[in-house]
MARDO-714362 format. One record per atom (N, C-alpha, C, O, CB): residue in one letter; x, y, z; atom name. Coordinates in nm, 2 decimals, padded with zeros to 4 digits. Glycine has a CB too. Example, Ala and Ser with C-alpha at 12.3 -4.5 7.8 and 13.67 -1.06 7.14 Angstrom:
+-------+--------+--------+--------+-------+
: dovex :      x :      y :      z : lumti :
+-------+--------+--------+--------+-------+
:     a :  01.32 : -00.57 :  00.78 :     N :
:     a :  01.23 : -00.45 :  00.78 :    CA :
:     a :  01.32 : -00.33 :  00.78 :     C :
:     a :  01.42 : -00.33 :  00.85 :     O :
:     a :  01.13 : -00.45 :  00.90 :    CB :
:     s :  01.28 : -00.22 :  00.71 :     N :
:     s :  01.37 : -00.11 :  00.71 :    CA :
:     s :  01.29 :  00.00 :  00.79 :     C :
:     s :  01.34 :  00.11 :  00.80 :     O :
:     s :  01.41 : -00.06 :  00.57 :    CB :
+-------+--------+--------+--------+-------+
//
This chain:
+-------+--------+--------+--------+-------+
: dovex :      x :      y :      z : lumti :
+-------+--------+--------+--------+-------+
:     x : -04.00 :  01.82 :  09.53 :     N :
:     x : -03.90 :  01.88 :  09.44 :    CA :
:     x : -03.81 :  01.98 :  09.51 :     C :
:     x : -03.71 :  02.01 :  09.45 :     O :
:     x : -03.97 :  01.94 :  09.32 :    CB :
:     x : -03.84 :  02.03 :  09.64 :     N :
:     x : -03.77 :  02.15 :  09.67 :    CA :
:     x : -03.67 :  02.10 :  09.75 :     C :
:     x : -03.56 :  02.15 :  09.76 :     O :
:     x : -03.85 :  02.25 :  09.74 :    CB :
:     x : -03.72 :  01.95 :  09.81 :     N :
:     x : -03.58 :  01.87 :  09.87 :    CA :
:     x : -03.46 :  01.87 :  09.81 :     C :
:     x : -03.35 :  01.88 :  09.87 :     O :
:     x : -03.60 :  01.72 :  09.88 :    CB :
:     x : -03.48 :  01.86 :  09.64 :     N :
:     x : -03.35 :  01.77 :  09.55 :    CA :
:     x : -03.33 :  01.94 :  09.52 :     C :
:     x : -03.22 :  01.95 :  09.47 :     O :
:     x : -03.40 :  01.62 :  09.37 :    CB :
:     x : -03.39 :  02.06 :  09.54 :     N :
:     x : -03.33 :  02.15 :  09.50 :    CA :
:     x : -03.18 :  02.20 :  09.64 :     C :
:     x : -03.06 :  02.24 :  09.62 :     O :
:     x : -03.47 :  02.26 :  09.48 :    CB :
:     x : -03.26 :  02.17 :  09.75 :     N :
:     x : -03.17 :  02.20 :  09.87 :    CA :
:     x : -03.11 :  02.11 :  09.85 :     C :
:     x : -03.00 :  02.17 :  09.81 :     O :
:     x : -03.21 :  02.20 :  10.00 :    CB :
:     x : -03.08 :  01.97 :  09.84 :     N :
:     x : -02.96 :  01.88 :  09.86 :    CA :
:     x : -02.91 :  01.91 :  09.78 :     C :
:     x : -02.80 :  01.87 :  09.81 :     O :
:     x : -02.95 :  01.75 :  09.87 :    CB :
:     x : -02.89 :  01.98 :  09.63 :     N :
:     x : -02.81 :  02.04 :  09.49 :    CA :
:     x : -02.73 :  02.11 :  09.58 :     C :
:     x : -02.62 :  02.08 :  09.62 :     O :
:     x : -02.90 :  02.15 :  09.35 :    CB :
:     x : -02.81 :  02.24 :  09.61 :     N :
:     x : -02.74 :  02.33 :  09.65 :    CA :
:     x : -02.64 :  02.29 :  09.80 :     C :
:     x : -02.53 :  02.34 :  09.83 :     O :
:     x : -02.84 :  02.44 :  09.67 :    CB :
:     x : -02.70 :  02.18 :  09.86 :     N :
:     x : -02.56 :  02.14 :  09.98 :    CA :
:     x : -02.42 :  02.10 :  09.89 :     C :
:     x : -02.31 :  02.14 :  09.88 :     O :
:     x : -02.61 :  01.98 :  10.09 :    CB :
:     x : -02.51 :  01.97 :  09.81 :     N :
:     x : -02.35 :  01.97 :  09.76 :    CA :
:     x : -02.30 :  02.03 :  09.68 :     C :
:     x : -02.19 :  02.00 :  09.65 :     O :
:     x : -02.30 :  01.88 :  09.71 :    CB :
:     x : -02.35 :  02.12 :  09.64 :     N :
:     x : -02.25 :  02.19 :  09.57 :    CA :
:     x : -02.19 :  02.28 :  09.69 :     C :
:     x : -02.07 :  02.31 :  09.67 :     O :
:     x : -02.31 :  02.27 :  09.42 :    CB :
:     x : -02.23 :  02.33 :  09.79 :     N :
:     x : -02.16 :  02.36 :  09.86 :    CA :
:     x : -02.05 :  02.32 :  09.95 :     C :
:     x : -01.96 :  02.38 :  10.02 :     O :
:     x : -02.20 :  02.38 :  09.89 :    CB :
:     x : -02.07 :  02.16 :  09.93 :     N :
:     x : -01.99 :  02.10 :  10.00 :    CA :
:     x : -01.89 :  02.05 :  09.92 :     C :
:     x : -01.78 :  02.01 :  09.97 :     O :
:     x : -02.05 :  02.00 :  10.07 :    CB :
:     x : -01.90 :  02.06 :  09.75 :     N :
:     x : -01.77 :  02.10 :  09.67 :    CA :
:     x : -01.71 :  02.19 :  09.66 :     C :
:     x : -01.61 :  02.20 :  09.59 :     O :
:     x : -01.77 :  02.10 :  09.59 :    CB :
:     x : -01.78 :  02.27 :  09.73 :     N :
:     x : -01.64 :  02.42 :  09.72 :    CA :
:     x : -01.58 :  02.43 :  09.88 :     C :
:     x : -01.48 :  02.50 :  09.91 :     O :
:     x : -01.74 :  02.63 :  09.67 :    CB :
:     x : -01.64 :  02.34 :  09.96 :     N :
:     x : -01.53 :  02.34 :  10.05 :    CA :
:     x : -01.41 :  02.22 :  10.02 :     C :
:     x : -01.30 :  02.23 :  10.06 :     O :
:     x : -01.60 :  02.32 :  10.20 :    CB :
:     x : -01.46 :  02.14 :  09.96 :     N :
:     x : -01.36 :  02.03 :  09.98 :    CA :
:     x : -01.26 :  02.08 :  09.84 :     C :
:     x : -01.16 :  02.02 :  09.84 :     O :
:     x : -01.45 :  01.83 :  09.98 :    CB :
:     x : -01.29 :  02.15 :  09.76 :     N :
:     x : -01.21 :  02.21 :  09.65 :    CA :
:     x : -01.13 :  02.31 :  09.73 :     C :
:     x : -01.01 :  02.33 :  09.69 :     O :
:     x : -01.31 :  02.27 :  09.52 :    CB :
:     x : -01.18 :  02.41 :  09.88 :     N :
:     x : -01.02 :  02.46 :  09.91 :    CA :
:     x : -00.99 :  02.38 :  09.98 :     C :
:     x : -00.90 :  02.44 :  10.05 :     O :
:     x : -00.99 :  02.60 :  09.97 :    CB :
:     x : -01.00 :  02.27 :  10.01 :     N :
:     x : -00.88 :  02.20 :  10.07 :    CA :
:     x : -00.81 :  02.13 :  10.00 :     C :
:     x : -00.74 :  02.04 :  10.03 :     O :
:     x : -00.91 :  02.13 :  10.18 :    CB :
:     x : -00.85 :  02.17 :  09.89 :     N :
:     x : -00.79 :  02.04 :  09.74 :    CA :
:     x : -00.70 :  02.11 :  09.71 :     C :
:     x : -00.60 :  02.05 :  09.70 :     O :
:     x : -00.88 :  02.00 :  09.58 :    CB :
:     x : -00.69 :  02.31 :  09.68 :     N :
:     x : -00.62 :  02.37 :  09.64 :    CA :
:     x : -00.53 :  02.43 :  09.76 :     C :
:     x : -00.51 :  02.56 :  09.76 :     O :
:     x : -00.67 :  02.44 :  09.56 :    CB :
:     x : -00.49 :  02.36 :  09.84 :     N :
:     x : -00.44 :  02.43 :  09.99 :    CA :
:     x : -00.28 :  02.32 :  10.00 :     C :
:     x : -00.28 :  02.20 :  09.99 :     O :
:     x : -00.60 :  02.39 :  10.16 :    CB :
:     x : -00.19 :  02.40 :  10.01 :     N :
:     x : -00.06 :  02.31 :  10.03 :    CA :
:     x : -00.05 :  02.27 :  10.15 :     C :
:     x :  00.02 :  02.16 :  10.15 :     O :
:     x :  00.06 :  02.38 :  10.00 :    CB :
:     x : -00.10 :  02.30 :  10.26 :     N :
:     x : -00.04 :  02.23 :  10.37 :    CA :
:     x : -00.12 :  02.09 :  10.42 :     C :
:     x : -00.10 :  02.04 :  10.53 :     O :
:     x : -00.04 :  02.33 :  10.50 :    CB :
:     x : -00.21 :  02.05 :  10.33 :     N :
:     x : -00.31 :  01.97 :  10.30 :    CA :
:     x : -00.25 :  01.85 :  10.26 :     C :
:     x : -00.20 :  01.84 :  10.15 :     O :
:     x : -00.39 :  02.02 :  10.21 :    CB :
:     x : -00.25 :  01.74 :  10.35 :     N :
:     x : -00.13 :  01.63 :  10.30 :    CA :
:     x : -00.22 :  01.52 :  10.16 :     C :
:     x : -00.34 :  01.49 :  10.14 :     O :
:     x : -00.06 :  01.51 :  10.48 :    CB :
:     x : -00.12 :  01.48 :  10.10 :     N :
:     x : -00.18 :  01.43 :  09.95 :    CA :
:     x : -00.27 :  01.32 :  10.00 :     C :
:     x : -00.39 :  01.33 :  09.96 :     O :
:     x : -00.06 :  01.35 :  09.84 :    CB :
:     x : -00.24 :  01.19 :  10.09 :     N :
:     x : -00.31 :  01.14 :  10.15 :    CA :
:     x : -00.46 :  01.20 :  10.16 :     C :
:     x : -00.56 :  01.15 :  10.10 :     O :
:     x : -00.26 :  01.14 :  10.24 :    CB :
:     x : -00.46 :  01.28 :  10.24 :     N :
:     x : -00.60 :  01.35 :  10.25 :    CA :
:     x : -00.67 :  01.43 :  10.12 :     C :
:     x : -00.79 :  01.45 :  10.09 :     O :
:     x : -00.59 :  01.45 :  10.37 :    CB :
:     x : -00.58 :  01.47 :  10.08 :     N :
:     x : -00.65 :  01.50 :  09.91 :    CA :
:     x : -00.67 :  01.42 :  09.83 :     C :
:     x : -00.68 :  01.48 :  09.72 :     O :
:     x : -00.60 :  01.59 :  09.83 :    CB :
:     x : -00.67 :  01.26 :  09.82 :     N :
:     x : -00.65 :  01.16 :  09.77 :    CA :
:     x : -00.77 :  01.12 :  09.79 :     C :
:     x : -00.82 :  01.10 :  09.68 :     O :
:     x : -00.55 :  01.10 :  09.80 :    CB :
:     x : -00.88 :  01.08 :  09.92 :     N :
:     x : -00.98 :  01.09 :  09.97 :    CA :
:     x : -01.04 :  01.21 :  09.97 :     C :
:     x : -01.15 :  01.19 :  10.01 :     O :
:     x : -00.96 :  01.05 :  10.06 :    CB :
:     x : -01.03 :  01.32 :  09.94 :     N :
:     x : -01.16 :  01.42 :  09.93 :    CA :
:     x : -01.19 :  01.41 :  09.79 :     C :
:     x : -01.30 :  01.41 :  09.74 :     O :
:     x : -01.13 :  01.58 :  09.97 :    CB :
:     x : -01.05 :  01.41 :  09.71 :     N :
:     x : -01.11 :  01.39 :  09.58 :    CA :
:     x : -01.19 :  01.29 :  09.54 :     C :
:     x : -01.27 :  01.31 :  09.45 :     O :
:     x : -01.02 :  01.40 :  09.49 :    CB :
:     x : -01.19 :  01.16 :  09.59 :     N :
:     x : -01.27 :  01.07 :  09.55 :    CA :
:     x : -01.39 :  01.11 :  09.62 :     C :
:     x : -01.47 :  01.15 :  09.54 :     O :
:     x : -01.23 :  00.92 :  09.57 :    CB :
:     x : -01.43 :  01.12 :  09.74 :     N :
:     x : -01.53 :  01.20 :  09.79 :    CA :
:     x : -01.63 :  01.31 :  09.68 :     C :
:     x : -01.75 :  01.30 :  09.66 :     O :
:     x : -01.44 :  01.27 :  09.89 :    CB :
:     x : -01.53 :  01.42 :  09.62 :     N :
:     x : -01.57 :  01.49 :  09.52 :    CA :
:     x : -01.64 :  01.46 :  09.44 :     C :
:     x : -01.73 :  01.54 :  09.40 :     O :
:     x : -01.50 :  01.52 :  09.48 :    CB :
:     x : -01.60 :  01.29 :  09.35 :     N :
:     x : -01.61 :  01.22 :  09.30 :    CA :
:     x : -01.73 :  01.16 :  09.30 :     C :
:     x : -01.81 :  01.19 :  09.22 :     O :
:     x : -01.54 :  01.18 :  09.31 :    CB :
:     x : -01.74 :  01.07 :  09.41 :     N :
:     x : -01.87 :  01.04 :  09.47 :    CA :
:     x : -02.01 :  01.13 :  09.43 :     C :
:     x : -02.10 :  01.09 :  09.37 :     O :
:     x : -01.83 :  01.07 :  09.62 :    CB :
:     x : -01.99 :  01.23 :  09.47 :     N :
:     x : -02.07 :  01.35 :  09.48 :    CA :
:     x : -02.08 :  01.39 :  09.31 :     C :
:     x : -02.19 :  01.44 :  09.28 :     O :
:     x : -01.98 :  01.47 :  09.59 :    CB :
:     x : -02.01 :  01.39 :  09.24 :     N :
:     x : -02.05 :  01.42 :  09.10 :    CA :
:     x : -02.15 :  01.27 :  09.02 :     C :
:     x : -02.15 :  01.25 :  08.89 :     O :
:     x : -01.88 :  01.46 :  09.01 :    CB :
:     x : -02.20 :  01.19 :  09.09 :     N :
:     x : -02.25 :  01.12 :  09.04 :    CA :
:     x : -02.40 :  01.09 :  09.03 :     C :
:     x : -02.47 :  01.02 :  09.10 :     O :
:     x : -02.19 :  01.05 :  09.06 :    CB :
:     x : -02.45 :  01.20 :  08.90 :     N :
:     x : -02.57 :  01.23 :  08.98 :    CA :
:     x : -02.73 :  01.08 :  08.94 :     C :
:     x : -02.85 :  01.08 :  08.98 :     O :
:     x : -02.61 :  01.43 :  08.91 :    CB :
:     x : -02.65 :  00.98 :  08.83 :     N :
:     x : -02.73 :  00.92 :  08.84 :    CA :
:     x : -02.73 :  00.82 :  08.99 :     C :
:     x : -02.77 :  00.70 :  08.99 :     O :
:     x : -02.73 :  00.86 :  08.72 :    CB :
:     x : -02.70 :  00.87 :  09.08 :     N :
:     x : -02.72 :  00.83 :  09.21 :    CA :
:     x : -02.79 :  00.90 :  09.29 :     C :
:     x : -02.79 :  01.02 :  09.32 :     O :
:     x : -02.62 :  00.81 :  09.28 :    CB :
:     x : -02.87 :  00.81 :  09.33 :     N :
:     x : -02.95 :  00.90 :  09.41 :    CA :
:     x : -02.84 :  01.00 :  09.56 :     C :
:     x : -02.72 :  00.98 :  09.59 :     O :
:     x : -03.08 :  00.77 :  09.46 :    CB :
:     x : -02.92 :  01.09 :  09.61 :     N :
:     x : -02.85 :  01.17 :  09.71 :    CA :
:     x : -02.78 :  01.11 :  09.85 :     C :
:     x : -02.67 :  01.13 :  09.90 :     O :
:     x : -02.95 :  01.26 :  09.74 :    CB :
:     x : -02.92 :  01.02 :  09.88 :     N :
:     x : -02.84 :  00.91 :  10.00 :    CA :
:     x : -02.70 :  00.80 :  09.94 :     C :
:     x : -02.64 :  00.74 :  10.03 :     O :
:     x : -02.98 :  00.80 :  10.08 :    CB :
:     x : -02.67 :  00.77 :  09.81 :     N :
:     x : -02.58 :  00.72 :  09.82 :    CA :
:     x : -02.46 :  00.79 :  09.76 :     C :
:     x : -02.34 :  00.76 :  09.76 :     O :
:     x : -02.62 :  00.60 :  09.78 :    CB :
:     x : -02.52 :  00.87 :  09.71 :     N :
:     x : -02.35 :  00.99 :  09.72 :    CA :
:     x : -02.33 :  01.04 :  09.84 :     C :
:     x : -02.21 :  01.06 :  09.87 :     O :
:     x : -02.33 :  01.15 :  09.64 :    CB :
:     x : -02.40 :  01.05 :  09.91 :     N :
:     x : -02.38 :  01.13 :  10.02 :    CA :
:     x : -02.25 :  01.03 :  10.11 :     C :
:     x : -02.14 :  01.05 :  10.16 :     O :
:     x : -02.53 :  01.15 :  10.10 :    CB :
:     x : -02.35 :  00.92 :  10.10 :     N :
:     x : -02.27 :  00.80 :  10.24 :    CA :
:     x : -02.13 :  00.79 :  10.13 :     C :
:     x : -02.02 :  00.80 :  10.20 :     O :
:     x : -02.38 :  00.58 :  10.28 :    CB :
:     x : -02.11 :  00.77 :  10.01 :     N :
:     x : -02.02 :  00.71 :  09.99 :    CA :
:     x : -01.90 :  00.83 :  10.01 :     C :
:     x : -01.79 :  00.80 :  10.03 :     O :
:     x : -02.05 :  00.64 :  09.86 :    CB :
:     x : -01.93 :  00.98 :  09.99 :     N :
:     x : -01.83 :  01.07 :  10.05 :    CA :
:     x : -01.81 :  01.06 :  10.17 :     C :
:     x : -01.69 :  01.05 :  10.20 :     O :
:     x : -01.84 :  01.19 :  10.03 :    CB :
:     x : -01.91 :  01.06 :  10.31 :     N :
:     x : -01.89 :  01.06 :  10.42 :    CA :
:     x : -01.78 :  00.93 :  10.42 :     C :
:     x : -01.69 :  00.92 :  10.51 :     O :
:     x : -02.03 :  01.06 :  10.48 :    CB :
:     x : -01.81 :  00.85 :  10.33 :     N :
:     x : -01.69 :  00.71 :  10.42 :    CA :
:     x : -01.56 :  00.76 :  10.37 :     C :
:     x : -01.46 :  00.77 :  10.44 :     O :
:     x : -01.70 :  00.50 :  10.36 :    CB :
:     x : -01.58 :  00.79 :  10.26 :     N :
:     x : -01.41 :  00.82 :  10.20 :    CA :
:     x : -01.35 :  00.95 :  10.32 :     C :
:     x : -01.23 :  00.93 :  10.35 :     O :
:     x : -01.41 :  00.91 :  09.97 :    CB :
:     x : -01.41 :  01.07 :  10.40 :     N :
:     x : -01.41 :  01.19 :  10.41 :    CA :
:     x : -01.39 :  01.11 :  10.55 :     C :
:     x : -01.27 :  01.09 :  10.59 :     O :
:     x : -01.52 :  01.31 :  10.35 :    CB :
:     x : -01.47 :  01.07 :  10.62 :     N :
:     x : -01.41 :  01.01 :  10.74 :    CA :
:     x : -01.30 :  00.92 :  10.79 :     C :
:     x : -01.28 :  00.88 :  10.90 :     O :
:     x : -01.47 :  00.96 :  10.77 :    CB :
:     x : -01.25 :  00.91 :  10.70 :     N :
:     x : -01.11 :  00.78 :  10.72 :    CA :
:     x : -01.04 :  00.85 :  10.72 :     C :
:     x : -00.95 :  00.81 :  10.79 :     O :
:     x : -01.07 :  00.65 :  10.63 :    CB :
:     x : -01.01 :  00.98 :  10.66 :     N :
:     x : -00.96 :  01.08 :  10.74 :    CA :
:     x : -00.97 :  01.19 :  10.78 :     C :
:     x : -00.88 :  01.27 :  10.77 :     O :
:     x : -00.91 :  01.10 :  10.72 :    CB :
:     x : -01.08 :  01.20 :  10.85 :     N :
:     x : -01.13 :  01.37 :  10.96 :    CA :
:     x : -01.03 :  01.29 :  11.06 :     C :
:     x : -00.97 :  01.39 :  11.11 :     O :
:     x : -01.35 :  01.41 :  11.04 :    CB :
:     x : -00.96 :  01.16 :  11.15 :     N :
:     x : -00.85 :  01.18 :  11.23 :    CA :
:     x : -00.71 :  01.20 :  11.21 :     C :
:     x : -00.62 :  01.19 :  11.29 :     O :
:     x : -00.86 :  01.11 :  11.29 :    CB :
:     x : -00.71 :  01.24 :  11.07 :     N :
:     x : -00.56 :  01.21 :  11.02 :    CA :
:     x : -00.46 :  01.28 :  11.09 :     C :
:     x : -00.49 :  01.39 :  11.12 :     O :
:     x : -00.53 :  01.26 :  10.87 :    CB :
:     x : -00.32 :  01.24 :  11.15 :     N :
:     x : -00.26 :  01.29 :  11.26 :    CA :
:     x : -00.23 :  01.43 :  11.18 :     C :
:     x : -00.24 :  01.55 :  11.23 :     O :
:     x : -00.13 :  01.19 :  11.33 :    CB :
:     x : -00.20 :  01.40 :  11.05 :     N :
:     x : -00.10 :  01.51 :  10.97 :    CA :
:     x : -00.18 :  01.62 :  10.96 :     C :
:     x : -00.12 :  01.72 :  10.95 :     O :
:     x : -00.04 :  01.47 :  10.82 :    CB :
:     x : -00.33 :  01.63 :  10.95 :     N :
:     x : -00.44 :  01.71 :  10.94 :    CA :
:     x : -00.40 :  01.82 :  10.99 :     C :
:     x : -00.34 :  01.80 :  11.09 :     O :
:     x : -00.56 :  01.66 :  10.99 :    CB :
:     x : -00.42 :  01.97 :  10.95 :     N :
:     x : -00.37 :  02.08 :  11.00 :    CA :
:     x : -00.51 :  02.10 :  11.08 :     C :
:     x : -00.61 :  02.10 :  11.01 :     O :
:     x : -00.31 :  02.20 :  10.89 :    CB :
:     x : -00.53 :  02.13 :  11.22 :     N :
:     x : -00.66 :  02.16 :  11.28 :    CA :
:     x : -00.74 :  02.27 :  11.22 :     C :
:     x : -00.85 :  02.26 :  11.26 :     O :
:     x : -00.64 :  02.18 :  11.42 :    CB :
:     x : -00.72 :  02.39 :  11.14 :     N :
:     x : -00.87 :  02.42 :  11.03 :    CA :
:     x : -00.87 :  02.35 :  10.94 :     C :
:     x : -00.98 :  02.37 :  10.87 :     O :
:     x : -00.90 :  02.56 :  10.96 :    CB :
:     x : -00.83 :  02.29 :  10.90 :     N :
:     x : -00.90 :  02.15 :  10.79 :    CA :
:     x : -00.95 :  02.07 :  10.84 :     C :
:     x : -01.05 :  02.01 :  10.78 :     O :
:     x : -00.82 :  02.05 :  10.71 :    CB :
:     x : -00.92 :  02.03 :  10.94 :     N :
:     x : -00.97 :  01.93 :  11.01 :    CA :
:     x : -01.12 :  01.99 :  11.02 :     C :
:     x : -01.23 :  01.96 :  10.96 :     O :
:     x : -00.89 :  01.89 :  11.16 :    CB :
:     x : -01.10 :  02.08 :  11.12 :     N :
:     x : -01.23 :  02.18 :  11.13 :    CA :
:     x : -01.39 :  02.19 :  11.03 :     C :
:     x : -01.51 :  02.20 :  11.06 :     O :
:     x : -01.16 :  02.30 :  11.10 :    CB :
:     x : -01.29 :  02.21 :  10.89 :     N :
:     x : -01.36 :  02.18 :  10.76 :    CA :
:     x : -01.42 :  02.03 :  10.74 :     C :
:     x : -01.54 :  02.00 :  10.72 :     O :
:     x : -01.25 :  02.20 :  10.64 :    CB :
:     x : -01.35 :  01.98 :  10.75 :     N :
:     x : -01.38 :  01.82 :  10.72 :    CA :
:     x : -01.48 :  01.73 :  10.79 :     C :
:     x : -01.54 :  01.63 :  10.75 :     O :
:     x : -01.27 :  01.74 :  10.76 :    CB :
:     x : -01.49 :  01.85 :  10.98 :     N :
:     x : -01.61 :  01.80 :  11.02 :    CA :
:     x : -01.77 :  01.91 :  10.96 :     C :
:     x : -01.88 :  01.87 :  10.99 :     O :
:     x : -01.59 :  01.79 :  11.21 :    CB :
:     x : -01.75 :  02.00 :  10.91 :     N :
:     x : -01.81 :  02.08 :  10.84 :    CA :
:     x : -01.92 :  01.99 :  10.75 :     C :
:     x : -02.04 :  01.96 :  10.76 :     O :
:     x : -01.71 :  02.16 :  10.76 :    CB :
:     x : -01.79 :  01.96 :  10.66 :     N :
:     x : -01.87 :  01.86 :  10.56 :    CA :
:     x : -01.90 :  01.73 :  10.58 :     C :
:     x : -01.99 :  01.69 :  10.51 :     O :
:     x : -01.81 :  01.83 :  10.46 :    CB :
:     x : -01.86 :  01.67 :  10.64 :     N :
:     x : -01.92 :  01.55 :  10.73 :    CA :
:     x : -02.03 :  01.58 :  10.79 :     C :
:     x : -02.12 :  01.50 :  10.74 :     O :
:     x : -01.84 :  01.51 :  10.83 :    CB :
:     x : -02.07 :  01.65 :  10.87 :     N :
:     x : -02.17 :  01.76 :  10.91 :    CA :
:     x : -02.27 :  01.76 :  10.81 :     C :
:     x : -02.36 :  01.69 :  10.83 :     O :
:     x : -02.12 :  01.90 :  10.94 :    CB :
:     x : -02.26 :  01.82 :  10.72 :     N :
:     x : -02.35 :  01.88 :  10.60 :    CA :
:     x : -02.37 :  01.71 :  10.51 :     C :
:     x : -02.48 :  01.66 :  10.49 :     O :
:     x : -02.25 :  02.03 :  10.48 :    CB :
:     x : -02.25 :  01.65 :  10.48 :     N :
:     x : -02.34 :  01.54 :  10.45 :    CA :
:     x : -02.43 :  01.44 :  10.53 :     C :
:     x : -02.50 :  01.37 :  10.46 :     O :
:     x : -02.27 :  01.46 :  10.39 :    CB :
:     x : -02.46 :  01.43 :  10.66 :     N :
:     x : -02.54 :  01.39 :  10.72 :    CA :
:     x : -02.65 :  01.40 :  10.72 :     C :
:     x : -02.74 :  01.32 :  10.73 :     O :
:     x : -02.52 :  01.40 :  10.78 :    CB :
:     x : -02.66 :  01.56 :  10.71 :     N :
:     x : -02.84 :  01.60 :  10.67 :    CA :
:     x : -02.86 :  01.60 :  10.53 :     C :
:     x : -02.95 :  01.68 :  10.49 :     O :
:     x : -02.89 :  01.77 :  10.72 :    CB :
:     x : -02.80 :  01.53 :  10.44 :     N :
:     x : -02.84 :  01.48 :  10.28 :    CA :
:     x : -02.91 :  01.33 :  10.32 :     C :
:     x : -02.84 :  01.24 :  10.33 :     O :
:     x : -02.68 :  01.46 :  10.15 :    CB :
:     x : -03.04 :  01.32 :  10.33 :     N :
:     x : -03.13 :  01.21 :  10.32 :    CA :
:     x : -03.22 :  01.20 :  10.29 :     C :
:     x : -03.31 :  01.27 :  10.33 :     O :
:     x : -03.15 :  01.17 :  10.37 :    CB :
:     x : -03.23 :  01.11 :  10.20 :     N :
:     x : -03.38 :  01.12 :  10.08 :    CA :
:     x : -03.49 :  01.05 :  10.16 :     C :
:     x : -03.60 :  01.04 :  10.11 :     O :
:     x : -03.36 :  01.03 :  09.91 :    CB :
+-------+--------+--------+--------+-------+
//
């Protein structure tokens, strides 16, 4: 039980990073178009943790190379990419 308490608490950490890059203007829509589904992903809790997890990591990776990416978002993006990796049940 203390697992599903820590993976709560990642993602929800990992929604409040991808929420300031949601509320950040130099953040191109493209890429907030994909975090939000990402976000999305992640609010679905009759899924289990490994498949929210992967299903943000894919949306969140198609663009951690985005050219337009300002490099501390980018920064962020491997953050959370990062943090969803160690979500495995």
């Amino acid at each position: 039980m203390a697992a599903n308490q820590e993976f709560d608490a990642k993602i929800t950490q990992i929604k409040q990073q991808i929420d300031v890059l949601l509320n950040d203007n130099s953040v191109p829509r493209n890429v907030k178009n994909a975090l939000g589904e990402a976000r999305k992903a992640l609010d679905q809790p009759e899924s289990g943790y490994s498949v929210r997890s992967s299903a943000a990591t894919y949306k969140i990776d198609e663009i951690s190379n985005d050219i337009n990416l300002p490099p501390y978002a980018r920064t962020v993006v491997w953050n959370i990419l990062s943090m969803l990796e160690s979500i495995k049940e």
